[in-house]
N, CA, C and O atoms as a DFTB+ gen file, in Angstrom:
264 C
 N C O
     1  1     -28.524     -34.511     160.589
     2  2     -28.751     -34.771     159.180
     3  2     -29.197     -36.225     159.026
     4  3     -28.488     -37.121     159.485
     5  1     -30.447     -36.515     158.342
     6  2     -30.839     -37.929     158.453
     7  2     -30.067     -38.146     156.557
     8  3     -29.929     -37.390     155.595
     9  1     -29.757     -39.567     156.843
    10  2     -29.160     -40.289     155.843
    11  2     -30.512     -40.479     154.652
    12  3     -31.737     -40.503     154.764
    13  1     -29.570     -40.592     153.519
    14  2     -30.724     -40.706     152.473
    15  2     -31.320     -42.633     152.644
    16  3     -30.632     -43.545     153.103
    17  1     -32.834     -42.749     152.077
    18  2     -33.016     -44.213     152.301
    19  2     -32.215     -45.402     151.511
    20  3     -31.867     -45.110     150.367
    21  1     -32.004     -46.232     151.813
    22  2     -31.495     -46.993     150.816
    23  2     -32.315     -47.872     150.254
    24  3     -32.707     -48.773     150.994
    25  1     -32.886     -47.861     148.563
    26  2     -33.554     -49.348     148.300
    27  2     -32.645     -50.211     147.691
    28  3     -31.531     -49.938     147.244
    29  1     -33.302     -51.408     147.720
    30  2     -32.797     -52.768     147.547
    31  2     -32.797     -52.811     146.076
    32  3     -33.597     -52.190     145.377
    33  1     -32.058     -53.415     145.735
    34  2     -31.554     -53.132     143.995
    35  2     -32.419     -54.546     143.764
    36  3     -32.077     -55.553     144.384
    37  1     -33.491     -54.575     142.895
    38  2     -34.565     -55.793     142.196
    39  2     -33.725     -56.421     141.399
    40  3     -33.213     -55.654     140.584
    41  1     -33.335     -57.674     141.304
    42  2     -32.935     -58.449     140.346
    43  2     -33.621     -58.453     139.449
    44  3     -34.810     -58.405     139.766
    45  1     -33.301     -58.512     137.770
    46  2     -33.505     -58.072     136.967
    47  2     -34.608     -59.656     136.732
    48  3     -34.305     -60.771     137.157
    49  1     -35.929     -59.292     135.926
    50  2     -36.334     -60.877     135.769
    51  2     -35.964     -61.445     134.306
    52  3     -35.887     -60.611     133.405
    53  1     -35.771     -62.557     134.056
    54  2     -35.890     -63.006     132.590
    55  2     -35.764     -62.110     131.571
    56  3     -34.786     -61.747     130.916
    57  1     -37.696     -61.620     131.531
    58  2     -37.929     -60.599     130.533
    59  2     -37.065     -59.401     130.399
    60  3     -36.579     -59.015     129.336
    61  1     -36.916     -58.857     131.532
    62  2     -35.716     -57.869     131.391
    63  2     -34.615     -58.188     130.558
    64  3     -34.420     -57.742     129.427
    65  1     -34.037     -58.842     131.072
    66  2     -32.733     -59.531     130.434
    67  2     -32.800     -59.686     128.790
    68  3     -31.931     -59.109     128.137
    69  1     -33.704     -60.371     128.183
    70  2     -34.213     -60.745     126.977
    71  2     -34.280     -59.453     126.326
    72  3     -33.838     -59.337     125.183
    73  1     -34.941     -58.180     127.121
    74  2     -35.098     -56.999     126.551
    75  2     -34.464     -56.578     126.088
    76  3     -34.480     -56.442     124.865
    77  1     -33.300     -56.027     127.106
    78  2     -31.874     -55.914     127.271
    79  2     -30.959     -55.961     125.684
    80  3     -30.467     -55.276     124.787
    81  1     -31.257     -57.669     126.305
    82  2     -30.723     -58.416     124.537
    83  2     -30.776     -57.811     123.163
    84  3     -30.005     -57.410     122.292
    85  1     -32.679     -58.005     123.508
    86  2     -33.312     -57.577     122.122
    87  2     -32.610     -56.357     121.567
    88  3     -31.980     -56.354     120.509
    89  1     -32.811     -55.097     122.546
    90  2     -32.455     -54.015     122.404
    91  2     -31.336     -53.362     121.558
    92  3     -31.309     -52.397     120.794
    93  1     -30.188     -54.496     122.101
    94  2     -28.615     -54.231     121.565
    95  2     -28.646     -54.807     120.232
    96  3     -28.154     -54.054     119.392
    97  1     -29.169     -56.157     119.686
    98  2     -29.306     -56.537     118.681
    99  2     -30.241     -55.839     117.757
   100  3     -30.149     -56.010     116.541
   101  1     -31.465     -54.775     118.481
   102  2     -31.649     -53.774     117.099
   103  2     -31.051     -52.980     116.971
   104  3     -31.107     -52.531     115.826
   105  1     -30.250     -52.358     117.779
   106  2     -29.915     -51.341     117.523
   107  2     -28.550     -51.769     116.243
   108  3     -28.126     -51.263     115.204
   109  1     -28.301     -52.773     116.939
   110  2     -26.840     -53.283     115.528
   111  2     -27.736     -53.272     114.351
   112  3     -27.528     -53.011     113.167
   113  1     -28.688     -53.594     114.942
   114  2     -29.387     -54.289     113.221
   115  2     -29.392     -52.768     112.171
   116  3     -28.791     -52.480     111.136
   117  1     -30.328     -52.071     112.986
   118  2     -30.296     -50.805     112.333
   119  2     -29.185     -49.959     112.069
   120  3     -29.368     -48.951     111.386
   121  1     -28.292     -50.173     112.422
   122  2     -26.991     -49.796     112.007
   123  2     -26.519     -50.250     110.822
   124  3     -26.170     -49.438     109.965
   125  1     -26.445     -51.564     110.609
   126  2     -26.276     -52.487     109.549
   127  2     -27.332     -51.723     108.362
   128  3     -26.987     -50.820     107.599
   129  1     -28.332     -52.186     108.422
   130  2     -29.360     -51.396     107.644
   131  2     -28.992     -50.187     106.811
   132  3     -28.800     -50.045     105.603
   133  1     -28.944     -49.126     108.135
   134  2     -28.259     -47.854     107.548
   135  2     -27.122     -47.972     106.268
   136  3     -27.183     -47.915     105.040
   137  1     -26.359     -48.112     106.999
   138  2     -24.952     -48.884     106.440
   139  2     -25.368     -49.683     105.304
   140  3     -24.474     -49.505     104.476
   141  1     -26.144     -50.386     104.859
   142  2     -26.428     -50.864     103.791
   143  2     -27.527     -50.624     102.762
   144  3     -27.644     -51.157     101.659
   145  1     -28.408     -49.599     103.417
   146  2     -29.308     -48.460     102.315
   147  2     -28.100     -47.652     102.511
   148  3     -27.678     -47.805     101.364
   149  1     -27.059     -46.781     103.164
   150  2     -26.507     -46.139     102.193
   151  2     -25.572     -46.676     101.177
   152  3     -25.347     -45.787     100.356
   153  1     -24.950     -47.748     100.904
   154  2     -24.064     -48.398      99.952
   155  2     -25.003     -48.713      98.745
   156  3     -24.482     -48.799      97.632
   157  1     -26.484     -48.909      98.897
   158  2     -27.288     -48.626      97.806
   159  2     -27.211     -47.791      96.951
   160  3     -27.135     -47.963      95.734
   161  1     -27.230     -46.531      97.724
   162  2     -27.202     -45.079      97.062
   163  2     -26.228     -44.631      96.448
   164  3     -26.181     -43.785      95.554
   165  1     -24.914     -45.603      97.271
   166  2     -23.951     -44.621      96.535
   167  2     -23.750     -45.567      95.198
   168  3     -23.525     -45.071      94.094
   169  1     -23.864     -47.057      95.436
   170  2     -24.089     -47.828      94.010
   171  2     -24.957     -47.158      92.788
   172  3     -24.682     -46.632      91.709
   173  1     -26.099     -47.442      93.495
   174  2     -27.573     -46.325      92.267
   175  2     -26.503     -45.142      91.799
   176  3     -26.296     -44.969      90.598
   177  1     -25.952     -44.480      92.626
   178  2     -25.790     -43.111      91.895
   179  2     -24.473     -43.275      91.160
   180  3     -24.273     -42.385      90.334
   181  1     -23.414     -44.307      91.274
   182  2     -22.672     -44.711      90.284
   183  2     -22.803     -45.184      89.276
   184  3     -22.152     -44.849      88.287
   185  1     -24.164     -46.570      89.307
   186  2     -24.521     -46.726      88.264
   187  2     -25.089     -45.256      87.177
   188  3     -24.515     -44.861      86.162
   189  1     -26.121     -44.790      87.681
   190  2     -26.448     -43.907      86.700
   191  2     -25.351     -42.865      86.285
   192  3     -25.575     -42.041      85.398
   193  1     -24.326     -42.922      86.862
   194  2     -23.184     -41.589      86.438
   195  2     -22.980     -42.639      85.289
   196  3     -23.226     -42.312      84.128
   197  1     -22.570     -43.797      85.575
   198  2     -21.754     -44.931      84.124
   199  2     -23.188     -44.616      83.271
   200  3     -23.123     -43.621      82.550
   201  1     -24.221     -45.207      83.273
   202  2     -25.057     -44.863      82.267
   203  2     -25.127     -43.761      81.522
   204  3     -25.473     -44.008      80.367
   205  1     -24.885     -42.388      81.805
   206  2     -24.671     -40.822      81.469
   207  2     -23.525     -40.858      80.599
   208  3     -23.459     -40.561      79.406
   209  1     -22.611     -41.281      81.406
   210  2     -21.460     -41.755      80.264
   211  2     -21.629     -42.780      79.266
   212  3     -21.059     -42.576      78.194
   213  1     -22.062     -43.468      79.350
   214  2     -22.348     -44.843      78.088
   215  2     -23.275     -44.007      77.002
   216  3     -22.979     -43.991      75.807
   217  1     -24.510     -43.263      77.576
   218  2     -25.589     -42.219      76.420
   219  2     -24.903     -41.655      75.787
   220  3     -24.959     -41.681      74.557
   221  1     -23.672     -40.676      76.776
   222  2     -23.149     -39.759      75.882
   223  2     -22.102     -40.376      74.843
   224  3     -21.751     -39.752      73.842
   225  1     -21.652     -41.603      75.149
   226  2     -20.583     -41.986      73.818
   227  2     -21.038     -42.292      72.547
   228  3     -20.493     -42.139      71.454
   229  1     -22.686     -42.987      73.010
   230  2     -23.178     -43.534      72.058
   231  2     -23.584     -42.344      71.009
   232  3     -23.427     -42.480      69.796
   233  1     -24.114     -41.180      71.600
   234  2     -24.245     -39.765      70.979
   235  2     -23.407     -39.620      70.307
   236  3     -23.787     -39.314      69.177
   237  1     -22.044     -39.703      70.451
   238  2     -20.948     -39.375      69.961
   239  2     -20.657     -39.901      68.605
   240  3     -20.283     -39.377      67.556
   241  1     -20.941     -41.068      68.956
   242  2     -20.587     -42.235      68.432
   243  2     -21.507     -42.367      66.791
   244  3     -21.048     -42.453      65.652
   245  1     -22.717     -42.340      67.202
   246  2     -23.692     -42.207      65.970
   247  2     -23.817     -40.781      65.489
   248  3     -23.923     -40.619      64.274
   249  1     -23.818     -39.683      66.316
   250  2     -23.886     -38.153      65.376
   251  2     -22.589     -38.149      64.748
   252  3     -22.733     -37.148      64.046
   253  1     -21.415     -38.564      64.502
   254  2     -19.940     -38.607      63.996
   255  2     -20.307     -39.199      62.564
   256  3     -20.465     -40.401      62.351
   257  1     -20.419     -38.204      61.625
   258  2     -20.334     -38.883      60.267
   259  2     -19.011     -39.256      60.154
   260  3     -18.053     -38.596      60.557
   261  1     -18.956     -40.881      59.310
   262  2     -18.014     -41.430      59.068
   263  2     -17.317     -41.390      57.758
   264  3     -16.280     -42.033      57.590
C-alpha cells in the first residue's frame, strides 16, 4: 500500500490574512445591518399602529356631538 503524498502547508501571505480579516468584519457588519433594518420595521410598524390610533380618536373625538 503506497502512503498518500504529503504537501507542504503554504504560509498564508499578507493578502490572505487581510482577507481573512476583511471577511469576518463583513460578515459582522451585515449582521448588524440586518439587525438594524429589522428594528426599523418593527419601529415603522409601531409608529403607524400609534398613528391608526391617534386618527381614530380624533374621529371620535370630532363626530361626538357635544
Amino acid at each position: 500500500m503506497q502512503a498518500a503524498p504529503v504537501r507542504a502547508t503554504a504560509i498564508p501571505s499578507v493578502t490572505d490574512a487581510l482577507r481573512a480579516v476583511e471577511s469576518l468584519l463583513m460578515s459582522s457588519g451585515q449582521r448588524t445591518a440586518r439587525r438594524n433594518a429589522w428594528t426599523s420595521v418593527l419601529e415603522d410598524r409601531r409608529r403607524a399602529k400609534d398613528r391608526v390610533e391617534a386618527q381614530r380618536v380624533l374621529e371620535q373625538t370630532f363626530a361626538t356631538p357635544s
